[in-house]
C-alpha positions as a Markdown table, in Angstrom:
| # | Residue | x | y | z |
|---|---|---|---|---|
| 1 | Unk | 12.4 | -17.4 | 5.3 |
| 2 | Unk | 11.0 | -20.3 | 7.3 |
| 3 | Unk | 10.9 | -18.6 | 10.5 |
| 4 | Unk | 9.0 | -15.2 | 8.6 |
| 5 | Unk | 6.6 | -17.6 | 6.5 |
| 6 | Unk | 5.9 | -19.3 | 9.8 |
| 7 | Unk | 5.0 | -15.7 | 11.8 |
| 8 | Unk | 3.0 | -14.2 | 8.4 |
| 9 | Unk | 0.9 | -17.3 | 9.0 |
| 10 | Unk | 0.1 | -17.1 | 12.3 |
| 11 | Unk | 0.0 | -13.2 | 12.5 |
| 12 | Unk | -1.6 | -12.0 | 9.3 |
| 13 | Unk | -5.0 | -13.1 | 8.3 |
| 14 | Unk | -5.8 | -14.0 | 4.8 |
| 15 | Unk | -1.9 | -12.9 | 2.9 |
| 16 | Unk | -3.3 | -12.7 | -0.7 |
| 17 | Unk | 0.5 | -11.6 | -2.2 |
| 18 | Unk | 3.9 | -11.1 | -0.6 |
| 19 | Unk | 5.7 | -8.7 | -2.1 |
| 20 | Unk | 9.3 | -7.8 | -2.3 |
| 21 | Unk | 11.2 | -4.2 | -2.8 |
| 22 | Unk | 13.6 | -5.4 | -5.8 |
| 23 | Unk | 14.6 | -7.8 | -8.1 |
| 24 | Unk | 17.6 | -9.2 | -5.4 |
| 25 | Unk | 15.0 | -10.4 | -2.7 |
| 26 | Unk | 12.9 | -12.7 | -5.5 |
| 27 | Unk | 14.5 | -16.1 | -3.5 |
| 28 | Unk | 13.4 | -14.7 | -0.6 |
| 29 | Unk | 10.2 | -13.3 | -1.6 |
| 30 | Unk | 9.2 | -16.9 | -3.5 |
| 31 | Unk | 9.7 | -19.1 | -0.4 |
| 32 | Unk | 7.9 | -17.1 | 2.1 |
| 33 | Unk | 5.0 | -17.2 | -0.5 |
| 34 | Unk | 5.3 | -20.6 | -0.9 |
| 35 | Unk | 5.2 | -21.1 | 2.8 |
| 36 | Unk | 2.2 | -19.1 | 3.4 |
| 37 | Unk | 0.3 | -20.3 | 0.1 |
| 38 | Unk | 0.0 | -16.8 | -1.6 |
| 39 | Unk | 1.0 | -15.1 | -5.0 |
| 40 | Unk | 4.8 | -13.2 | -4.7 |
| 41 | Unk | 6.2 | -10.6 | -7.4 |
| 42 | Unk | 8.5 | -8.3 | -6.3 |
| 43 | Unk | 8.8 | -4.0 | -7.1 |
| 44 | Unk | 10.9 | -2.3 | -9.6 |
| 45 | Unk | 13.3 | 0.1 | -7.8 |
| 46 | Unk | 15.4 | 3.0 | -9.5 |
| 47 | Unk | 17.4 | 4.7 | -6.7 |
| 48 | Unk | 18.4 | 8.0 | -8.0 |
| 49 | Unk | 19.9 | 9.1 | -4.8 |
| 50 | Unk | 21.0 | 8.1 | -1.0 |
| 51 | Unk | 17.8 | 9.2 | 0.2 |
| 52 | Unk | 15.7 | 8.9 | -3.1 |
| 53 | Unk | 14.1 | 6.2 | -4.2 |
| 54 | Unk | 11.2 | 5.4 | -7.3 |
| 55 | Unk | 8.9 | 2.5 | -7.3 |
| 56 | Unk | 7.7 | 0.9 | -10.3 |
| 57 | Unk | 4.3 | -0.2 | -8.7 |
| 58 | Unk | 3.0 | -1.5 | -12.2 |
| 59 | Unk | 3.8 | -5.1 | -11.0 |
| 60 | Unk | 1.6 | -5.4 | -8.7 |
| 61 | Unk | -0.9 | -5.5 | -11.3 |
| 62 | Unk | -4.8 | -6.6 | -10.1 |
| 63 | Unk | -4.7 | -8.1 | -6.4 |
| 64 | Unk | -7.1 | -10.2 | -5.0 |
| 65 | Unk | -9.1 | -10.3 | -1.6 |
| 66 | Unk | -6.8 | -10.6 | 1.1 |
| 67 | Unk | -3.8 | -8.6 | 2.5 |
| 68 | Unk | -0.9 | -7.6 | 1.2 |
| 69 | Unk | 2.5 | -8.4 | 2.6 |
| 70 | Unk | 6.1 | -6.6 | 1.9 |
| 71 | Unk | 8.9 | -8.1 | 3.1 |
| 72 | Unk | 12.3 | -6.5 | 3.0 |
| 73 | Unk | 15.7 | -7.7 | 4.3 |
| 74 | Unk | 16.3 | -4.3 | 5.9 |
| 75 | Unk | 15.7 | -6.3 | 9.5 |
């Protein structure tokens, strides 16, 4: 998480919220914020299939100026 917080913050200019795909990456999600100084939640998922996925994007709720970042363990 350090090494990502550490590129975010050199790459990305202004990161207003970092933003996970589920519940399971919150850890993740919170120290990377916490690195780069900006606001985390993380997305509801419902997977209904092995190719069929809903998001619940209601959790982002109101964002700020700034851009937004989603992280994913998928790398």
């Amino acid at each position: 998480t350090e090494v990502i917080a550490d590129w975010i913050a050199a790459n990305i200019e202004q990161p207003c919220v970092i933003i996970g795909p589920d519940e399971e990456g919150r850890q993740w999600v919170d120290r990377i914020g916490r690195g780069v100084r900006a606001t985390t939640t993380v997305l509801r998922k419902q997977r209904s299939g092995d190719f069929a996925v809903a998001i619940d994007g209601q959790a982002l709720g109101g964002l700020g100026p700034g851009n937004v970042v989603l992280v994913d363990d998928i790398a």
